[in-house]
Structures are given as C-alpha cells and as structure tokens.
C-alpha positions in Angstrom: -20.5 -13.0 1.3 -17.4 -13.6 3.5 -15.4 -16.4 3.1 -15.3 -18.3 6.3 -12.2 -20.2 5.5 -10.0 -17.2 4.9 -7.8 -16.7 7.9 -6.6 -12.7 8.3 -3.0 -11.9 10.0 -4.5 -8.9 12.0 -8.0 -10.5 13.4 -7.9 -7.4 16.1 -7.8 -4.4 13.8 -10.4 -6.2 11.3 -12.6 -7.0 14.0 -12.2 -3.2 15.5 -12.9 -1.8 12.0 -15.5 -4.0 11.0 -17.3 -3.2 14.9 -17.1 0.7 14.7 -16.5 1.3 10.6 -19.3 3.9 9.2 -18.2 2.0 6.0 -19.7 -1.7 5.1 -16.4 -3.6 4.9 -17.5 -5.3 2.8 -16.7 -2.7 0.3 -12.6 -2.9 1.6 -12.1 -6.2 2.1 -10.6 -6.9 -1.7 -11.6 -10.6 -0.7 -15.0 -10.4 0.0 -17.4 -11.1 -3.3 -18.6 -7.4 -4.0 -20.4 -8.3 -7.3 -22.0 -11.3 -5.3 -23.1 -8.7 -3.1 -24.4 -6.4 -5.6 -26.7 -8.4 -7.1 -28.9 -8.8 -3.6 -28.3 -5.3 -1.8 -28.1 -1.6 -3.3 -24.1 -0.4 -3.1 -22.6 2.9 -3.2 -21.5 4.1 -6.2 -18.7 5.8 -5.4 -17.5 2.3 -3.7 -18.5 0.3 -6.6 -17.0 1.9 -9.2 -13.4 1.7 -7.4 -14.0 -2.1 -7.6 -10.9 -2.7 -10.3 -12.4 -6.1 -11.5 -13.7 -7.1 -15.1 -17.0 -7.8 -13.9 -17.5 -4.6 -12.4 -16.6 -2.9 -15.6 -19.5 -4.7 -17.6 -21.7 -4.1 -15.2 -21.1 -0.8 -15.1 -21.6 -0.5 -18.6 -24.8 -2.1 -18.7 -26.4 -1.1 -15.9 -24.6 0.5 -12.8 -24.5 3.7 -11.5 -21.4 5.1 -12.1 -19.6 7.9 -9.4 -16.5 9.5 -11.6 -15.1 10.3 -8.4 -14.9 6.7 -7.8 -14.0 5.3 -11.7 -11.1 7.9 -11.9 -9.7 5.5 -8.8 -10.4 2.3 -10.7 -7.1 0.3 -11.9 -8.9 -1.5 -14.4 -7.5 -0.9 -18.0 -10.9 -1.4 -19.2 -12.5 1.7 -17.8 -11.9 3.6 -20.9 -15.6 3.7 -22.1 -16.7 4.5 -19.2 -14.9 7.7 -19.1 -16.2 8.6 -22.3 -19.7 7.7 -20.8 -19.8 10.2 -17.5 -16.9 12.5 -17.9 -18.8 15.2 -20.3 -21.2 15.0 -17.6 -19.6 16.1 -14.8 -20.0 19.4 -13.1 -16.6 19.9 -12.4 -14.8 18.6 -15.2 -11.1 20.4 -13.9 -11.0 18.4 -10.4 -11.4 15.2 -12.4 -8.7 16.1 -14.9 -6.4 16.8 -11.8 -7.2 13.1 -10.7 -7.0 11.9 -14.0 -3.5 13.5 -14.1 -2.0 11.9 -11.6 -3.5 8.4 -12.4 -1.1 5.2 -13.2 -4.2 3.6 -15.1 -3.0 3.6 -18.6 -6.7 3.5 -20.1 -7.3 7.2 -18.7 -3.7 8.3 -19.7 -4.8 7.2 -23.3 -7.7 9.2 -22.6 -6.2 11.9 -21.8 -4.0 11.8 -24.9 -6.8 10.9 -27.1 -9.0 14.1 -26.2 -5.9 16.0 -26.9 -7.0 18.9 -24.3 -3.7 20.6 -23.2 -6.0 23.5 -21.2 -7.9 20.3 -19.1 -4.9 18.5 -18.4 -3.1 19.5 -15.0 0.6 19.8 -16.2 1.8 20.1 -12.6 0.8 16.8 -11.9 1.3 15.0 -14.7 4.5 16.0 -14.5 5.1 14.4 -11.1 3.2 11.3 -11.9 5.8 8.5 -12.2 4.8 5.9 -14.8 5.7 5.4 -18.2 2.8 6.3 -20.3 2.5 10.2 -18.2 6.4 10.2 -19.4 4.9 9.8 -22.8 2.6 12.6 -22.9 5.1 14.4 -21.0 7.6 14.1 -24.1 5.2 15.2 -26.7 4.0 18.2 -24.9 7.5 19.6 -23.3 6.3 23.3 -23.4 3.6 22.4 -21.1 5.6 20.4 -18.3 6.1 22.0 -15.1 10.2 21.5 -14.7 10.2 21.9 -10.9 7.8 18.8 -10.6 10.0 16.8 -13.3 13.0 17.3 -11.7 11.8 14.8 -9.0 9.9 12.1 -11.5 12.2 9.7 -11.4 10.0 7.7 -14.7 11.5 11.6 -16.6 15.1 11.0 -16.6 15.3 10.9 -20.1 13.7 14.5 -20.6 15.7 15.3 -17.4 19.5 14.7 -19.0 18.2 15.9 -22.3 17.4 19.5 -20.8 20.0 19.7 -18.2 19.4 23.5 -18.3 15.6 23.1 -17.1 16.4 21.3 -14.1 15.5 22.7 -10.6 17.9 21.4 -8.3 15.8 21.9 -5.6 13.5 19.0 -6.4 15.9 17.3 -8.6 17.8 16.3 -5.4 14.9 14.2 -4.5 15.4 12.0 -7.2 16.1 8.4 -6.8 16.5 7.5 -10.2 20.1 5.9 -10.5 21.2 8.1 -13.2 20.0 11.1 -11.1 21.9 10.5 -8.3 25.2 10.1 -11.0 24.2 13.5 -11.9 24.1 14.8 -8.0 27.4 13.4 -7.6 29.1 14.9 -11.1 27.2 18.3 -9.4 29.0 17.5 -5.7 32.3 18.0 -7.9 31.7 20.5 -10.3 29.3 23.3 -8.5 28.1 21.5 -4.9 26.2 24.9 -4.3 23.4 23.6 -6.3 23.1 20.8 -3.9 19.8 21.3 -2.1 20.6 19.0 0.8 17.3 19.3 2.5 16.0 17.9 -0.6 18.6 15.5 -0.7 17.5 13.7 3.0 14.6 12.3 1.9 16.7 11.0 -1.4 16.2 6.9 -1.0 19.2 6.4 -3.2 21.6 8.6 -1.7 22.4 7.5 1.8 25.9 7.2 0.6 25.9 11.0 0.2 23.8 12.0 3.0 26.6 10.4 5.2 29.2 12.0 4.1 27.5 15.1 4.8 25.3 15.0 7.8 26.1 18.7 8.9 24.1 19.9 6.1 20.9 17.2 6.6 17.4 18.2 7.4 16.6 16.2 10.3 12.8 16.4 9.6 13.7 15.0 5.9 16.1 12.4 6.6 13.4 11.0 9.3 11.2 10.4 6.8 13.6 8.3 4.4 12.8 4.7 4.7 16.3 4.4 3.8 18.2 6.4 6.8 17.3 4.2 9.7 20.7 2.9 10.4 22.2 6.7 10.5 19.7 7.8 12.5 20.0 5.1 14.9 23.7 5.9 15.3 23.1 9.8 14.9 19.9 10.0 17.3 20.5 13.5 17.5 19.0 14.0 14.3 15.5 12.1 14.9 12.6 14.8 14.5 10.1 12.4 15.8 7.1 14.6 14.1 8.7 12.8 11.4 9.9 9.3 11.7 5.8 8.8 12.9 6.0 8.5 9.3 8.6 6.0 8.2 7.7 2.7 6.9 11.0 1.4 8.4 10.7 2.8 11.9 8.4 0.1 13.1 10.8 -0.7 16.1 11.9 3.2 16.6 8.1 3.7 17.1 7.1 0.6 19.4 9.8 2.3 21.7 7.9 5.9 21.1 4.8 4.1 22.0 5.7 2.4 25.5 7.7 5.5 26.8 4.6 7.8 26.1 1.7 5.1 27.6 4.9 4.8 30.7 4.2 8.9 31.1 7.9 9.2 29.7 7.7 13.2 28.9 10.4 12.9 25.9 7.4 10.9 24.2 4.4 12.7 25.1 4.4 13.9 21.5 3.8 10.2 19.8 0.5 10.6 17.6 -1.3 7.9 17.4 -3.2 10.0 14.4 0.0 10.5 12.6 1.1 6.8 12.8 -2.0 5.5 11.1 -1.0 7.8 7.9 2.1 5.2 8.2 1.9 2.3 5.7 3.6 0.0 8.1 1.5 0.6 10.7 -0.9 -2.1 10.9 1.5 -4.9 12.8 2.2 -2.3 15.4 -0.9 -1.1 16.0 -2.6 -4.9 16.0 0.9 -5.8 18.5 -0.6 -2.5 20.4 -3.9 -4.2 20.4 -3.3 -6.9 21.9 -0.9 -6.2 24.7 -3.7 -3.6 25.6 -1.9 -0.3 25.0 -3.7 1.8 23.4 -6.0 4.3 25.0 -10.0 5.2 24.4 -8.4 8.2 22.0 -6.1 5.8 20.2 -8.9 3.5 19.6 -10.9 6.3 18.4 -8.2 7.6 15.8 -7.8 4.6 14.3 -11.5 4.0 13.8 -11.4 7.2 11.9 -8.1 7.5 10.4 -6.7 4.0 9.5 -8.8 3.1 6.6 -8.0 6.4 4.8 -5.9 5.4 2.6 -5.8 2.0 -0.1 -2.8 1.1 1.2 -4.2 0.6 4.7 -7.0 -1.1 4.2 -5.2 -3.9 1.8 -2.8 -4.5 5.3 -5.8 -4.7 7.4 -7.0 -7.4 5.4 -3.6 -9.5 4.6 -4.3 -12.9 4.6 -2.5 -15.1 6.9 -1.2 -17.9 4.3 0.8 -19.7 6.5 -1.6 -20.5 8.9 -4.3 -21.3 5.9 -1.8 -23.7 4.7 -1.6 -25.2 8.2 -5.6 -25.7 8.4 -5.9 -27.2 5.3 -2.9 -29.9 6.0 -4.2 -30.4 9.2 -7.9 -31.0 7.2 -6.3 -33.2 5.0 -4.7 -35.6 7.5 -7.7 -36.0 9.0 -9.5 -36.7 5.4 -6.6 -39.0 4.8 -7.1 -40.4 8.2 -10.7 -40.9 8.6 -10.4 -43.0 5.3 -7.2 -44.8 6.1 -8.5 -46.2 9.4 -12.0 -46.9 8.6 -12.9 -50.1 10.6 -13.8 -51.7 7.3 -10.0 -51.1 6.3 -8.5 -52.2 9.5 -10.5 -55.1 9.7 -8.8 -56.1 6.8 -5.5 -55.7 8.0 -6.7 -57.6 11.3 -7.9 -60.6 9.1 -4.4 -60.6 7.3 -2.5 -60.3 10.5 -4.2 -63.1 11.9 -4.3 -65.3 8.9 -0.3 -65.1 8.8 0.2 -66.2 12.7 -0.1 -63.0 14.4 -2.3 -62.5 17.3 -4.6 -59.0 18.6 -1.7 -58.2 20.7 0.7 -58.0 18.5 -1.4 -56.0 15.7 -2.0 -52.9 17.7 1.8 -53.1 19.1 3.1 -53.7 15.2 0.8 -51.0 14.0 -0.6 -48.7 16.0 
C-alpha cells in the first residue's frame, strides 16, 4: 500500500512512529492509498471518515461505517449528506455542534445554517472561528455572538468596526487583522487605558507596538508570538521558557534549550520534551535530535505518545523529500538514457563509421569516450 518510491525528509521520526505507533500509519500517512487499503482489510471508522477525499465520501455513502466524531473532522465539501445521514443519530448531538462550530468546512457551515437551530449552535465558538462563511452566520444572527470571542476573529472586522461599542478590548488586542491593529493605535492616542498589553504580546501584527512598550509586555505572551523572536533575542530577560517551548519560530532558541539540559546545565532543566512536541515546528528538531542521539528513553517515549496528536504533526512527519525524489529520478533517467545510448549494437555503429572514415580503435575510445 506504501509507495516505495516516495522518499520522506524525516526517515527517523517515521520509522520511530511507524515501530512504536498504537495507530496503523497507514491511517496518517496522507500518501499512503487508504481506499486501496480499505477494500482488503477492516478500518476504523473514526480514521476513515477523517479521510478528506472524494472517494471516501461515496463510499461512505454507499456502504461505510460512518464515526461523526470522525466526519465532523473531514475537509471535504462533499460531506454534507452525510451529516444529514448520522447527525440525528447521535447521542450527544451538543458536543458535535461545538465541533461543527468551530469547523472551516463550508458544507457543515451550510449545515448549520440550513437547520437554522440557534439553541444547537455553540455561539462562543462560532464566534471565534475565523473563516468567511462562520462570519456569515455570524452577521445574520448578531444577538447570538459572543463579543469577547469576536473581538479576537480577525475574519469579524467588519461586525467589529460596525459595533465599536461591543468590543472587549481585552481580546480585541489579540487581533491581527490590519484594520484592528489601526484601531489599537487610534486607541494608544485617544484612551491607551484600554490597551490590554498582555493581550497585545501575543498580537502577530503588532511588534511595532510591543517595542515601543516593553515595560508593559507579558513575557509568557510575547514568548509565544512567532513574531517577537528578534526582541526577545535582544531582550532575553523577557524569555519565559514555559513558553517559547511553544513558538514555531524558536527552533534555534530551543536546539540551545535542548543541549544545555542533556549537558546537566541547571538553567535548562525545565526544557519539556512533552511540551515541544505540541510545537508545529518541531519535527526538524526533534529528527536533528534523533540523529545526533540526544534524546533520552523519556524523550523517546513522549514523542511516541504525544507527537502525532495533532494534524499538523503528523502531515510534517510525513513531508516528502522532493528534492532528493527529483535527484533519484534524474539519476534513473541517465542511466535509462545511458543504457540505451551505449548499447553495443549502437556503438558498434559508431566503431564501423569511425573506421570506415580512417580512424583507428585507438583513437575512437580517446575521441569518445
């Protein structure tokens, strides 16, 4: 079901995972042939119905099992009939509509909006869920949205300006919609006590701001904004390194962490190797760890368990190495090219011609070869 050609970039953490995994890999590698597989073993449910492609959607609708808990994952803007097929089934209908709520799939926002059932939906978190079509119910239904979670929906900026007097500033700090952060700076000038700057240090989009104003920073926030590296690298002395495990641009900042606490260094003792595979960027640092053998028995063990917790992890533990694809196929294709270019049937030829014009043997393998 693999494909043997494929070539991954981190060949160490696949191999670990696929080794130790309670899960078939099969099942998270988004290149191996699931449906291929389906037709000759049983599958989870809950697994298969994740599976975002067309096929799996008609399958489904013939004959699969379905898991809701697995279709309300599913990407595939197809999934619509489905929904109408299990949903009313479910024994917990509200924990769905919570997942359903914060879904970016616009066939179960339509589905939502179809059904037209205000009590089901979870307003809190469709009005944190950042895409345009949650922003659309959001608009028709403004007595239901929860203001303190649209503050921060950057996709809401539109509702946001037109009720300037429903805004929590709080969450509205957090913001990183351009227009917001022209709003957080008209707010600097006109009342700055509404400025939450805790808020403000995990703001992406407002570095400008946060430098100006470092005194009044949360250190645990701004270590967290992928953003912030370069003050933090000049201002160390507000690193909370509880938080910056978490960065996606600390990669370097957390290599260091790493070596000091496997050299004993007690100012790192408190890396977790736990925490960093919550990190999105983790997977070249931890297959780097790998191979330079740095990682203890309970670092191997928390990535067995952890790593693969979230979507995001598993697609980086299966990135494909193009560049050295490319290389294997170019270096097939010379040898195709020269297996038939220096057949002895061909060079014979050449030989007959060489000789035919007054050349000798000598002079043929000296001319070309």
């Amino acid at each position: 079901m693999m494909n043997e050609t494929l070539i991954y970039k981190y060949p160490l953490i696949k191999e670990l995972i696929e080794t130790n995994s309670r899960i078939n890999p099969i099942y998270l590698n988004p290149h191996a042939n699931l449906i291929e597989f389906s037709r000759h073993h049983t599958v989870d449910a809950y697994r298969f119905s994740r599976h975002p492609s067309n096929k799996a959607v008609e399958m489904m609708m013939k004959s699969k099992p379905i898991s809701l808990q697995g279709l309300v994952f599913n990407t595939n803007t197809k999934i619509g009939p489905l929904l109408e097929k299990v949903l009313w089934r479910s024994q917990n209908p509200t924990y769905y509509w919570k997942l359903m709520s914060q879904s970016h799939n616009p066939a179960i926002l339509e589905f939502i909006e179809k059904h037209k059932y205000p009590d089901e939906i979870i307003w809190l978190y469709l009005s944190q869920n950042e895409c345009e079509d949650a922003v659309r119910i959001l608009e028709k239904n403004q007595d239901k949205i929860d203001w303190y979670n649209l503050s921060k929906n950057s996709f809401a900026i539109d509702i946001l300006k037109k009720n300037t007097d429903k805004i929590s500033w709080s969450t509205f700090c957090c913001n990183s919609n351009p227009k917001a952060i022209e709003m957080i700076e008209q707010m600097l000038i006109e009342d700055p006590s509404k400025i939450d700057f805790e808020s403000l240090s995990y703001n992406p989009n407002a570095i400008h701001i946060i430098s100006q104003h470092l005194d009044k920073v949360s250190s645990y926030r701004l270590s967290l904004n992928p953003n912030a590296m370069d003050i933090l690298m000049q201002h160390p002395e507000l690193i909370d390194n509880n938080a910056i495990i978490h960065n996606p641009s600390a990669m370097p900042y957390l290599e260091t962490l790493m070596a000091g606490r496997l050299n004993f260094d007690p100012e790192f003792q408190d890396f977790s190797m736990r925490h960093l595979t919550y990190n999105p960027n983790c997977v070249p640092l931890i297959e780097k760890m790998l191979a330079a053998n740095m990682l203890t028995e309970e670092d191997i063990r928390c990535i067995k368990e952890c790593l693969l917790e979230t979507d995001e992890a598993a697609a980086a533990v299966y990135e494909l190495d193009y560049k050295a694809m490319s290389n294997v196929r170019s270096k097939l294709l010379y040898i195709e090219l020269m297996e038939k270019a220096l057949h002895p049937s061909r060079v014979r030829k050449w030989l007959d011609y060489h000789c035919e014009n007054g050349g000798d043997i000598d002079d043929f393998f000296e001319l070309y070869f």
